[in-house]
N, CA, C and O atoms as a CHARMM CRD file, in Angstrom:
* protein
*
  312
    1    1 UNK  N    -76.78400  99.88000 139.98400 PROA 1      0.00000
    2    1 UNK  CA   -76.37800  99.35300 138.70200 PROA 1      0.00000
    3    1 UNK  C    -75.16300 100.13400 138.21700 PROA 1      0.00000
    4    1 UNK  O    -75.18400 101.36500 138.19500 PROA 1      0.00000
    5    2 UNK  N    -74.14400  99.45200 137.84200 PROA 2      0.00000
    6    2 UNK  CA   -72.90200 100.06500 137.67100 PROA 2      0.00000
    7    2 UNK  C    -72.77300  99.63500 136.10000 PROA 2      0.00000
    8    2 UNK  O    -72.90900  98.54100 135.55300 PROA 2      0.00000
    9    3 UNK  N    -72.38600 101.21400 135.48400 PROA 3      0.00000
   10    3 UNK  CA   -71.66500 100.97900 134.05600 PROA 3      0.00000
   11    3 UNK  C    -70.38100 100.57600 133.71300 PROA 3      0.00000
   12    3 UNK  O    -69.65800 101.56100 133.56800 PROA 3      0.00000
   13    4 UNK  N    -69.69400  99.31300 133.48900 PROA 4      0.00000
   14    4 UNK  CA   -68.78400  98.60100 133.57400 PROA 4      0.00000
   15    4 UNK  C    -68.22600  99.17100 131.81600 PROA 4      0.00000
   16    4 UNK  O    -68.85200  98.77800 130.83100 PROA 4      0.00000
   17    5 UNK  N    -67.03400 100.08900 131.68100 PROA 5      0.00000
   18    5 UNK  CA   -66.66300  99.39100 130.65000 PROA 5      0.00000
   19    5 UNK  C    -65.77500  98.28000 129.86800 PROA 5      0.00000
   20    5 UNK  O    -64.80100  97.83000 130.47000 PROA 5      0.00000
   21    6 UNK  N    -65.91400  98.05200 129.22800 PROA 6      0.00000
   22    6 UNK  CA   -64.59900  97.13300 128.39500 PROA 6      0.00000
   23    6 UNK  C    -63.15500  97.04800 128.41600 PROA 6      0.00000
   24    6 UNK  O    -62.65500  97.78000 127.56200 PROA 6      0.00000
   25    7 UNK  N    -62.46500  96.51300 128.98400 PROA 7      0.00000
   26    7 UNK  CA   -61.27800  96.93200 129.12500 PROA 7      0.00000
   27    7 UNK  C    -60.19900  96.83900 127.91600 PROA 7      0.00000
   28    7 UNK  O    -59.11000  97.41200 127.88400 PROA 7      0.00000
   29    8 UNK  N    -60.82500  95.87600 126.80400 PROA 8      0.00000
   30    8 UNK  CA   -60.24400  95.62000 125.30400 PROA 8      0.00000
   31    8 UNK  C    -61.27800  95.49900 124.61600 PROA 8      0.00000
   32    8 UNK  O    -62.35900  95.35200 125.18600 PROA 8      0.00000
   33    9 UNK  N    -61.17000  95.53900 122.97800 PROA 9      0.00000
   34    9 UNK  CA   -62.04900  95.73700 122.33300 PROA 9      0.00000
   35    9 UNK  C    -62.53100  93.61900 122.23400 PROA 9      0.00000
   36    9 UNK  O    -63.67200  93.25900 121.94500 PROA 9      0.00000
   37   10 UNK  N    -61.65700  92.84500 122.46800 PROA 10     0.00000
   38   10 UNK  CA   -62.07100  91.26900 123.12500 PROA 10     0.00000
   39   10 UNK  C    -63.06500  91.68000 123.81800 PROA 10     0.00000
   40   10 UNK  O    -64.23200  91.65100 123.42600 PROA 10     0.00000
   41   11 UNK  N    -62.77800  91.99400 124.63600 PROA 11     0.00000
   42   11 UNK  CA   -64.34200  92.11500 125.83400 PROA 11     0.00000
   43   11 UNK  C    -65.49900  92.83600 125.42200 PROA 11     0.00000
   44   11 UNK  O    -66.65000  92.44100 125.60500 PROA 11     0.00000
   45   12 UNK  N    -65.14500  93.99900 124.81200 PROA 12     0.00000
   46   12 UNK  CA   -66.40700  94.74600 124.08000 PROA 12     0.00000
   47   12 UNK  C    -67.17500  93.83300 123.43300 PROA 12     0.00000
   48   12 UNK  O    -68.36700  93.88300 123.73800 PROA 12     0.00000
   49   13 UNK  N    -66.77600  92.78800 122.41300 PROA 13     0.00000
   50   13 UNK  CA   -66.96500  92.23700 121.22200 PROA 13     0.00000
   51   13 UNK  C    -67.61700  91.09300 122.35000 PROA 13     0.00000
   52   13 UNK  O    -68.83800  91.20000 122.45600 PROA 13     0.00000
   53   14 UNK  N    -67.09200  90.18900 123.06800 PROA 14     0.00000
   54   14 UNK  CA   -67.63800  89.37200 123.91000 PROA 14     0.00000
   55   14 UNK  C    -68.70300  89.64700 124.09900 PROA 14     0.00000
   56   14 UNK  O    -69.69000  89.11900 123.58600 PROA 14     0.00000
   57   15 UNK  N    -68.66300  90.97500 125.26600 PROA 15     0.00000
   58   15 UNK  CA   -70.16500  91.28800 125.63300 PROA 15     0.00000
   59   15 UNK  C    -71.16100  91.36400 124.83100 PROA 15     0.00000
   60   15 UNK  O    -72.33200  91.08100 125.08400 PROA 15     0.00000
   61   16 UNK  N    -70.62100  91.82900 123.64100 PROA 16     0.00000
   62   16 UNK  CA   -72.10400  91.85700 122.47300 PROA 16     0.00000
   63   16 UNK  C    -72.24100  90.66200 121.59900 PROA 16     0.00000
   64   16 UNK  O    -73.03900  90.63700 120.66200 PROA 16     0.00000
   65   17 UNK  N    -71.56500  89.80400 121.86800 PROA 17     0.00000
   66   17 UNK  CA   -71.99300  88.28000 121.43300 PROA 17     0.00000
   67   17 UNK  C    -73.47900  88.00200 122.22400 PROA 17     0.00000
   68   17 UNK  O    -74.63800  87.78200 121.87200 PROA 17     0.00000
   69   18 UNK  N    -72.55900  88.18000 123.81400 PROA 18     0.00000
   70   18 UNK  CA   -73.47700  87.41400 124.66800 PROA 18     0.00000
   71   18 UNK  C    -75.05100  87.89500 124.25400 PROA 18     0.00000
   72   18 UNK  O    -75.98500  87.15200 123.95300 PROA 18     0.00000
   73   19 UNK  N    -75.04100  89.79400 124.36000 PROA 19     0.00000
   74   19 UNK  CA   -76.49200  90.15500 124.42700 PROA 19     0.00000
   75   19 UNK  C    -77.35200  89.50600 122.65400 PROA 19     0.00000
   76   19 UNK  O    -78.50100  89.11400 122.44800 PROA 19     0.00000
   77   20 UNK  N    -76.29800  89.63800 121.81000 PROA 20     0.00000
   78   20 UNK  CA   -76.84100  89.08100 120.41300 PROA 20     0.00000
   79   20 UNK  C    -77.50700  87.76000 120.37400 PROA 20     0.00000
   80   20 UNK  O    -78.54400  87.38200 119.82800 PROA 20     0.00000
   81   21 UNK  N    -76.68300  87.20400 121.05600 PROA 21     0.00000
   82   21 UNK  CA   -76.89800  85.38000 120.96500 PROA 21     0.00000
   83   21 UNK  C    -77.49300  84.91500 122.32900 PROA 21     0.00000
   84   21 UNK  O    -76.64800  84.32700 123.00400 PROA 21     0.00000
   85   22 UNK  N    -78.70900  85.01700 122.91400 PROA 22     0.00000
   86   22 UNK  CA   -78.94400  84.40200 124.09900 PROA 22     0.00000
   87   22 UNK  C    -78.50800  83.19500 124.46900 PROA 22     0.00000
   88   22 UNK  O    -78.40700  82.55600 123.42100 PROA 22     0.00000
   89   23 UNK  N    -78.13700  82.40600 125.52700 PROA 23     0.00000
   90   23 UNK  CA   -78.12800  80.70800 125.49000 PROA 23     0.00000
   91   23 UNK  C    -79.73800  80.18400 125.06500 PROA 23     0.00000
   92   23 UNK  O    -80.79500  80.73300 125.37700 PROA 23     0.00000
   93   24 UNK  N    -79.57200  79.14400 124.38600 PROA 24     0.00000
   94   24 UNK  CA   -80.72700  77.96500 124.25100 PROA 24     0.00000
   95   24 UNK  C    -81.50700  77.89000 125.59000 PROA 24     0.00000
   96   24 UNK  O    -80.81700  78.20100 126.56000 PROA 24     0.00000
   97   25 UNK  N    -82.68700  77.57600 125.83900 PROA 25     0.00000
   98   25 UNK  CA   -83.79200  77.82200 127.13200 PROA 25     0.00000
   99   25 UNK  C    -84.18600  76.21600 126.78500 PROA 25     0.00000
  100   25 UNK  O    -84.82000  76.18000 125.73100 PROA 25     0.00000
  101   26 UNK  N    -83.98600  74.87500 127.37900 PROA 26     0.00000
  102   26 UNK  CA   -84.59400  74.19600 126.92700 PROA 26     0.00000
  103   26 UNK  C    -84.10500  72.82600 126.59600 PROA 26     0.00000
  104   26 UNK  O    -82.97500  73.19100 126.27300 PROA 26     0.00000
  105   27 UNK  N    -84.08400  71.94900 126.47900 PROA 27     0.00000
  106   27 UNK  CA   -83.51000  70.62200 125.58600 PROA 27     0.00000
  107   27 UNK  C    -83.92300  71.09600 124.26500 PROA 27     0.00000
  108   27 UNK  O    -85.05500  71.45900 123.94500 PROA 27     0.00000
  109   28 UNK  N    -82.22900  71.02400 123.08500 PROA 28     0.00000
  110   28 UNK  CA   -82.53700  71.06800 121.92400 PROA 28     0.00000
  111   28 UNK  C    -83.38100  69.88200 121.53300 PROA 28     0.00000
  112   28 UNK  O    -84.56200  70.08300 121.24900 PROA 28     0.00000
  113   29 UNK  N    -82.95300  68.83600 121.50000 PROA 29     0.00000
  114   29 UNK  CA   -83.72100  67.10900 120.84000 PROA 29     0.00000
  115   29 UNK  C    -85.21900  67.43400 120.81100 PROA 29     0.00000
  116   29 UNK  O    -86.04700  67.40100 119.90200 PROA 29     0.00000
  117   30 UNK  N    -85.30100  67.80600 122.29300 PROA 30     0.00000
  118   30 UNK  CA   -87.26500  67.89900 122.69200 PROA 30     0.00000
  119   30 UNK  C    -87.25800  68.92900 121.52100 PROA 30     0.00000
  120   30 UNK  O    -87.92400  68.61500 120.53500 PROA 30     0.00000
  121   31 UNK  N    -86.79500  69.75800 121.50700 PROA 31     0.00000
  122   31 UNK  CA   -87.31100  71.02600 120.82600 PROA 31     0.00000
  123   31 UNK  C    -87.35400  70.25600 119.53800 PROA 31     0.00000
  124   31 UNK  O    -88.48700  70.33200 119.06400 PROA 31     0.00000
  125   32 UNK  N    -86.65300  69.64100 118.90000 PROA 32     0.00000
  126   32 UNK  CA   -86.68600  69.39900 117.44500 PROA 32     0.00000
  127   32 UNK  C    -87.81700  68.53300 117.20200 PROA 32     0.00000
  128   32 UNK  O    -88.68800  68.60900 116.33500 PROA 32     0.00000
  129   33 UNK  N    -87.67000  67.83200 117.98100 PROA 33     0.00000
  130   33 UNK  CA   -88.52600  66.46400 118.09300 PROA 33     0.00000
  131   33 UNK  C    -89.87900  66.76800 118.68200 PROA 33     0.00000
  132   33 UNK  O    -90.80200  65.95500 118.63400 PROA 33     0.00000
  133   34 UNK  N    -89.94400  67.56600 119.05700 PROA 34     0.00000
  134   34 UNK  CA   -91.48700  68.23300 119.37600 PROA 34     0.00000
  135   34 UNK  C    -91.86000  68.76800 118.65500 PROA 34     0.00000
  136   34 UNK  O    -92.19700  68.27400 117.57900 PROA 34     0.00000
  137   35 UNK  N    -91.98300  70.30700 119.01300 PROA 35     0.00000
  138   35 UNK  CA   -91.99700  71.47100 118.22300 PROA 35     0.00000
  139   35 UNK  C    -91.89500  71.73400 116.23200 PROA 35     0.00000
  140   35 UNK  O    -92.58800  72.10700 115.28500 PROA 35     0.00000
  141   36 UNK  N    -90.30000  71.14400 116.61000 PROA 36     0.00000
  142   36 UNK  CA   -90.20300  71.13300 114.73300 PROA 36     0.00000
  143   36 UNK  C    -90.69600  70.07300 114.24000 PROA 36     0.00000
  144   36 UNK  O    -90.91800  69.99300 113.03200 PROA 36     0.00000
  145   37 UNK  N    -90.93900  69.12500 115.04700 PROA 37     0.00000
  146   37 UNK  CA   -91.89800  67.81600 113.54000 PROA 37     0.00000
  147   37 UNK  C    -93.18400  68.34100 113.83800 PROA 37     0.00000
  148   37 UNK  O    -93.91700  68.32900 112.84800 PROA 37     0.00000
  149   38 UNK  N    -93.62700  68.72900 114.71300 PROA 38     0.00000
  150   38 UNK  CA   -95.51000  69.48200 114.70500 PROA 38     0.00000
  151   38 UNK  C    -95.47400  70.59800 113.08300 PROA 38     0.00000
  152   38 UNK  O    -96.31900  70.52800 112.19100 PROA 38     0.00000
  153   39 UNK  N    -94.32600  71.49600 113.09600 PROA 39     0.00000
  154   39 UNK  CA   -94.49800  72.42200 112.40400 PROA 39     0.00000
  155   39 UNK  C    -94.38400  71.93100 110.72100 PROA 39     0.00000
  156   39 UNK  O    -95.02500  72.39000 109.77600 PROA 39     0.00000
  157   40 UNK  N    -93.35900  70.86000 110.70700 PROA 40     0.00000
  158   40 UNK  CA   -93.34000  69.85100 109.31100 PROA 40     0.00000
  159   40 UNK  C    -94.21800  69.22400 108.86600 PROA 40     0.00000
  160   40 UNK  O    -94.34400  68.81300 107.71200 PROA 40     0.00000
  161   41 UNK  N    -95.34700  69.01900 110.32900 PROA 41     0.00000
  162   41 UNK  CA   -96.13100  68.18800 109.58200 PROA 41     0.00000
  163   41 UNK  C    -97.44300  69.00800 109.25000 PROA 41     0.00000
  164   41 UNK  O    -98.10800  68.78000 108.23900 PROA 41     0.00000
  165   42 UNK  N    -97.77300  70.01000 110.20700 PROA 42     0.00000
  166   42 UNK  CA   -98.72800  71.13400 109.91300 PROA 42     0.00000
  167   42 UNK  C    -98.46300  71.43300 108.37800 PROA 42     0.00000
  168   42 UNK  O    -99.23700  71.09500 107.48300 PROA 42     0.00000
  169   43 UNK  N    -97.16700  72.16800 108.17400 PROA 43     0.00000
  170   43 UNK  CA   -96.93900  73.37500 106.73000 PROA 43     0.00000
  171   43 UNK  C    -96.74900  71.94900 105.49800 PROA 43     0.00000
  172   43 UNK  O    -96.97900  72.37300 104.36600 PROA 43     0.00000
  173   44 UNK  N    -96.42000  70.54700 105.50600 PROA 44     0.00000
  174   44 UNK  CA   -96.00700  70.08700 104.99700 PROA 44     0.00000
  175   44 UNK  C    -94.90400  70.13900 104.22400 PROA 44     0.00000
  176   44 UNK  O    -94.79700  70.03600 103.00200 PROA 44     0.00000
  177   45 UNK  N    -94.07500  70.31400 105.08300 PROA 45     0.00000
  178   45 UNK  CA   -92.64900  70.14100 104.33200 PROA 45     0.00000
  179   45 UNK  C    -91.73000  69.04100 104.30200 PROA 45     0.00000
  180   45 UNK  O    -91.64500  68.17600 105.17400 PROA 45     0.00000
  181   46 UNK  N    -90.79500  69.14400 102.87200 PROA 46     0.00000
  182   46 UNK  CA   -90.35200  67.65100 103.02500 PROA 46     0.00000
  183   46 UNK  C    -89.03800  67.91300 103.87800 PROA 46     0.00000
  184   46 UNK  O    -88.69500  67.08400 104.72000 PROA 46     0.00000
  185   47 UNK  N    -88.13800  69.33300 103.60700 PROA 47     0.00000
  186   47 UNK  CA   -86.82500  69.32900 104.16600 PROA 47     0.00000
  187   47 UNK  C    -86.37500  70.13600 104.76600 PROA 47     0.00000
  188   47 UNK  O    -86.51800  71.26600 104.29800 PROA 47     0.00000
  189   48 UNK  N    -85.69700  70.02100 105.93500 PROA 48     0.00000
  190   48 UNK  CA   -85.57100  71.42100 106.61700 PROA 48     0.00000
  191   48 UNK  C    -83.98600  71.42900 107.56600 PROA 48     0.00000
  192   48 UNK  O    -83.76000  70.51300 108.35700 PROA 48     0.00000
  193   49 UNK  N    -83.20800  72.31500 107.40200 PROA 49     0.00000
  194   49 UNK  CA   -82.14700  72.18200 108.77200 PROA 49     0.00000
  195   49 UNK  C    -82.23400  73.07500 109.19400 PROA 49     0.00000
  196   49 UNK  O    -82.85700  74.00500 108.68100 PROA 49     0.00000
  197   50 UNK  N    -81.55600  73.13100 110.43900 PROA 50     0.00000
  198   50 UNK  CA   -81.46500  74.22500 111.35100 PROA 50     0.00000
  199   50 UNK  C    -80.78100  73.84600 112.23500 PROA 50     0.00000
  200   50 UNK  O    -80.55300  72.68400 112.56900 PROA 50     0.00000
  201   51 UNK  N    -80.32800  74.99400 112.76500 PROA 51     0.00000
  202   51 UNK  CA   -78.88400  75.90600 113.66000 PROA 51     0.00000
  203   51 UNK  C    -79.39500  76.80300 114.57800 PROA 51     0.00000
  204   51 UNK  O    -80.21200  77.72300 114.56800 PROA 51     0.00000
  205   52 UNK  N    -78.76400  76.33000 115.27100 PROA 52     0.00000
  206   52 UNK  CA   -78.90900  77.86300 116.78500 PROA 52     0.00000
  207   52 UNK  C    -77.83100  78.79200 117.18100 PROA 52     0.00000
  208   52 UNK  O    -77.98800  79.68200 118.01700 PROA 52     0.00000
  209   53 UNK  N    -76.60300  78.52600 116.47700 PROA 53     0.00000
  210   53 UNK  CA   -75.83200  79.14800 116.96800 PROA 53     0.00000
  211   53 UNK  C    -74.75000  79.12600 117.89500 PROA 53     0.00000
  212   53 UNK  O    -73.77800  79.87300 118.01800 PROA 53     0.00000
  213   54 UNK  N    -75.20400  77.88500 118.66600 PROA 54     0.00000
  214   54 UNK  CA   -74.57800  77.44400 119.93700 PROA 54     0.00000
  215   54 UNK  C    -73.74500  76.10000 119.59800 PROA 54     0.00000
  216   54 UNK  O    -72.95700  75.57400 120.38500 PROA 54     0.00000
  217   55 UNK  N    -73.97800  75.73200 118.58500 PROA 55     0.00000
  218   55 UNK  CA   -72.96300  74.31300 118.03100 PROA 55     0.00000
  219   55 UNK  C    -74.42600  73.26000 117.89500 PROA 55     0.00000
  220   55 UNK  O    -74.27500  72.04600 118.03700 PROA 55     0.00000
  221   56 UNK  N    -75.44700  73.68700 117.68700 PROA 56     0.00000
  222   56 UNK  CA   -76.67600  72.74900 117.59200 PROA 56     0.00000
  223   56 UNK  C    -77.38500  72.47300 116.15200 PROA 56     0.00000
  224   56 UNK  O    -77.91600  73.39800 115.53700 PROA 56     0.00000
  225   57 UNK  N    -77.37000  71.68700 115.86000 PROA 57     0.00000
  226   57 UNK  CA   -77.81000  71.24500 114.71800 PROA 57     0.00000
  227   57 UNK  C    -78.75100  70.35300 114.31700 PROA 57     0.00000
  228   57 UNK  O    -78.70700  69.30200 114.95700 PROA 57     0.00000
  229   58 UNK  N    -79.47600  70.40400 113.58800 PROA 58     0.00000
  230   58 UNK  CA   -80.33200  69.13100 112.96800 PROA 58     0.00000
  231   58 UNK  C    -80.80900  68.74200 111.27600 PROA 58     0.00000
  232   58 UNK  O    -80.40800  69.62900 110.52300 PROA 58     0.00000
  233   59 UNK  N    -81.19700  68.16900 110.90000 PROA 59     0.00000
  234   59 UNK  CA   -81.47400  67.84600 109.64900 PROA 59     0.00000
  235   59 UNK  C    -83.11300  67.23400 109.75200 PROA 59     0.00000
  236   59 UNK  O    -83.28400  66.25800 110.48200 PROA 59     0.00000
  237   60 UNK  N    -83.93200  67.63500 109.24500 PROA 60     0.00000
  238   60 UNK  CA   -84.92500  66.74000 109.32200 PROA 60     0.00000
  239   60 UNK  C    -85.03500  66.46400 107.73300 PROA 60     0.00000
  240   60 UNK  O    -84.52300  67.12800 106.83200 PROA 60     0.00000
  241   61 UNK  N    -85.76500  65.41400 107.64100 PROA 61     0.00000
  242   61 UNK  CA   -86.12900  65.10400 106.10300 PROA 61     0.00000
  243   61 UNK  C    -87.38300  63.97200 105.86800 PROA 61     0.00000
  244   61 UNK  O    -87.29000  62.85000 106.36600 PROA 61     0.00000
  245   62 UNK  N    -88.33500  64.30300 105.21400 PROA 62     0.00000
  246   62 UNK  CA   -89.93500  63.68600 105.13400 PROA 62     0.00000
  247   62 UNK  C    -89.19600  62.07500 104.28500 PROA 62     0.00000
  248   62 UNK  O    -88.57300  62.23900 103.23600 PROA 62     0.00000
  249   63 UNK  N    -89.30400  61.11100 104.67200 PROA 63     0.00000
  250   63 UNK  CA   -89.35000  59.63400 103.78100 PROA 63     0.00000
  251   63 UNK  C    -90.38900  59.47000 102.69500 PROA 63     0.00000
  252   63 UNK  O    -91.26900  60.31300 102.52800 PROA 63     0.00000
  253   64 UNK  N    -90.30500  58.62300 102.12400 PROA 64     0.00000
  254   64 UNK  CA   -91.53300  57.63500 101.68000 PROA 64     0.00000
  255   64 UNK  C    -92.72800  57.66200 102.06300 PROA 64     0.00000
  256   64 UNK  O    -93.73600  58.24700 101.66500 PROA 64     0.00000
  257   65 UNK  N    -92.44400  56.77300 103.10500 PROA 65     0.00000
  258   65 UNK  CA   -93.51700  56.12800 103.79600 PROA 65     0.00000
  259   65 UNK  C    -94.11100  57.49600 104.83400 PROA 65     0.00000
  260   65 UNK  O    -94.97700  57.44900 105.70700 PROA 65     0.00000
  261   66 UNK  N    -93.59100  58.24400 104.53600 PROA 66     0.00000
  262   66 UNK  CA   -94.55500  59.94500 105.50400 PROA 66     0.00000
  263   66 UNK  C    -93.84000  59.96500 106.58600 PROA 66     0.00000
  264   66 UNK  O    -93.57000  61.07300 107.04900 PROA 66     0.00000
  265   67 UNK  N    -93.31200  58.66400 107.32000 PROA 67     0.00000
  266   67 UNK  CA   -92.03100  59.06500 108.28700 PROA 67     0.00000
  267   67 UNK  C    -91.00600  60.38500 108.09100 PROA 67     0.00000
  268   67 UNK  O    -90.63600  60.92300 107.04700 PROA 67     0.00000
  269   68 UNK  N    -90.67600  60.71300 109.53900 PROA 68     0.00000
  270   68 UNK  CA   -89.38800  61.81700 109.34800 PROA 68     0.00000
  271   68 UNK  C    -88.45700  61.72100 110.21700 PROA 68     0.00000
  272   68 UNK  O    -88.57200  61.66500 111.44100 PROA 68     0.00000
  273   69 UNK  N    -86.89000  61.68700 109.14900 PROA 69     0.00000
  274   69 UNK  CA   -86.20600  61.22900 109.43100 PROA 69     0.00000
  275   69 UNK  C    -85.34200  62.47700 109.95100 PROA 69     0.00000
  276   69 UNK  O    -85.28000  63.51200 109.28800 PROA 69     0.00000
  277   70 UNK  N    -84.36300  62.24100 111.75700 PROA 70     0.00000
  278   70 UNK  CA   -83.97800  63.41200 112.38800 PROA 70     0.00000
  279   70 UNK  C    -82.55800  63.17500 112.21500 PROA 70     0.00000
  280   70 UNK  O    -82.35200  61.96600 112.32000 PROA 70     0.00000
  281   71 UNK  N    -81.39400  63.88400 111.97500 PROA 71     0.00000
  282   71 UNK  CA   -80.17100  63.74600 112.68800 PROA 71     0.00000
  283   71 UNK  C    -80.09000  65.01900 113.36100 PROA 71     0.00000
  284   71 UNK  O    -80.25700  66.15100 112.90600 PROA 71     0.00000
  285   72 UNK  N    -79.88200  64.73700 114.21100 PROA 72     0.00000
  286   72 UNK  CA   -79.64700  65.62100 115.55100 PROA 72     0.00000
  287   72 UNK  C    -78.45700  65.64500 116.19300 PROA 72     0.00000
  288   72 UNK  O    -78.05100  64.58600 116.67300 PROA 72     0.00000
  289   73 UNK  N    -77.53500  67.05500 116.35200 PROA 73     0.00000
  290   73 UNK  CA   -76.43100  67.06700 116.83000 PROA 73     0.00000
  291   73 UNK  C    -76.07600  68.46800 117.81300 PROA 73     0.00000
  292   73 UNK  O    -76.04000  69.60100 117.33200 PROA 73     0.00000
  293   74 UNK  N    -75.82300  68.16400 119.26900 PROA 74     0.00000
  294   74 UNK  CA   -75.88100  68.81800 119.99600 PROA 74     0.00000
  295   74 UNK  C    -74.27500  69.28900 121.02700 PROA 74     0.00000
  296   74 UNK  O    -73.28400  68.61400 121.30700 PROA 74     0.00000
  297   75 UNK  N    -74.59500  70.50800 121.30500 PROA 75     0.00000
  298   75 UNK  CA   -72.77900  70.55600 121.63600 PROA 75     0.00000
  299   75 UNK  C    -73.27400  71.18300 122.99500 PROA 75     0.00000
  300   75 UNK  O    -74.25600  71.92300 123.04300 PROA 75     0.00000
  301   76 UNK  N    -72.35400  70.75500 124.34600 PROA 76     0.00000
  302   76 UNK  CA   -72.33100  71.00500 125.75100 PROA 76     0.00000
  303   76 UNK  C    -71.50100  71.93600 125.84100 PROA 76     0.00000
  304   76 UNK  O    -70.35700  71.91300 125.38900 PROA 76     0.00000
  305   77 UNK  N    -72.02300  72.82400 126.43600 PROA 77     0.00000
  306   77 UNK  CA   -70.39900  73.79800 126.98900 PROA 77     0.00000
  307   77 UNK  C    -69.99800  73.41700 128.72800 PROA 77     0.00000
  308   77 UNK  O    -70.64600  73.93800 129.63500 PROA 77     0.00000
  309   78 UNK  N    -69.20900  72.74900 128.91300 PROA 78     0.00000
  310   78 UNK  CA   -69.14500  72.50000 130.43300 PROA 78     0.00000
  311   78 UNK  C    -68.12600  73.78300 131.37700 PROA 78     0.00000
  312   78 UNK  O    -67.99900  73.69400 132.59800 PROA 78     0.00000
């Protein structure tokens, strides 16, 4: 295992993005659409957004009729 350092304080700062911010493990959508409507409908909440960090986004929001409504917006890094 070799201690690599930084050759600019860019790269320093890079590297500690990366260890700060893991990548996403997963399909965001499933995740929202699974996971977070189980947890909306358990705690009963009407409104909720959330962010990962990675350009991922969603909005959920409880209707009327007890339906919940998703916008979901997801960013690829290719």
């Amino acid at each position: 295992m070799t201690n690599r350092e930084p050759e600019s304080i860019e790269d320093f700062m890079k590297d500690k993005e990366k260890k700060a911010k893991p990548e996403p493990k997963g399909n965001w959508q499933a995740f929202i659409q699974g996971e977070v409507v189980a947890f909306i409908n358990e705690h009963g909440i009407e409104k909720i957004t959330l962010e990962d960090g990675h350009g991922n986004k969603a909005k959920l929001v409880r209707q009327k009729d007890d339906g919940i409504k998703v916008e979901c917006s997801s960013t690829t890094m290719l």
